[in-house]
N, C-alpha and C positions, 0 to 999 in steps of 0.2 A: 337643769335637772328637774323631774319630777318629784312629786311627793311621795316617793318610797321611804324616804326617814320616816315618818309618821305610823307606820305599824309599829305596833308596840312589842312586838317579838325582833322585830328589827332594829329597832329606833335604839336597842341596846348595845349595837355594834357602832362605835365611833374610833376614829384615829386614835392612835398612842393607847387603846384598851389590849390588853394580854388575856391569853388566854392557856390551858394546859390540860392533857389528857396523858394520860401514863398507859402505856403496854405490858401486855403479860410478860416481856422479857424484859421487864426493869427500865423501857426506856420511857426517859419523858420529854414528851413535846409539846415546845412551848411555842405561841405564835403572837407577833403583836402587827396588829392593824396598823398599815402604812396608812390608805388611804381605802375610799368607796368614791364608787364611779358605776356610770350606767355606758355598754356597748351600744352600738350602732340600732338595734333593733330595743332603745330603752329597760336594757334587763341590767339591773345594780349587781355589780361584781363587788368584792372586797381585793383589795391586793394587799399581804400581808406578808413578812418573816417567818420564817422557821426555822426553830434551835431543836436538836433531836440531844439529849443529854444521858449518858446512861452513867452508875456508880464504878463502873470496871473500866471507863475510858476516861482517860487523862487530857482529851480536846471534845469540841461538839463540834457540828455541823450545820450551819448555816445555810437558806437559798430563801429566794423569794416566790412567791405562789401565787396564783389567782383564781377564786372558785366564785360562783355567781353567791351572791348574798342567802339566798333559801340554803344551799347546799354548806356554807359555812356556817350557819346557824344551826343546822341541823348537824354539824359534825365538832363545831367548838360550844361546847355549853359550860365548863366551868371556868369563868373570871377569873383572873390574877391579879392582885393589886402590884 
């Protein structure tokens, strides 16, 4: 792999970190970093989890996802411990 860890806007995104953004319809979705990886043309993906949670549902919803590293960074910005 390349040295893509080393941005420092990036370098934030490591395996087992969670993440969460809430919707205007009460849902919250939570995501935690499986793993980062770079595709065939060297571009760093994140592959991560997603839990969709809402207060009026009694189960969530799980699936796995994959968005290039820029675009997940720019769509998950607040940490979860």
């Amino acid at each position: 792999m390349t040295g893509f860890f080393r941005r420092s806007h990036d370098s934030d995104v490591q395996p087992g970190y969670s993440y969460a953004r809430r919707h205007r319809n009460m849902i919250t979705e939570k995501v935690t970093v499986l793993d980062l990886r770079e595709d065939a043309l060297g571009i760093p993906h994140v592959r991560f989890s997603v839990t969709y949670e809402s207060p009026t549902a009694d189960r969530s919803t799980t699936s796995l996802k994959l968005l290039a590293l820029r675009s997940f960074v720019d769509a998950y910005r607040d940490r979860v411990a």
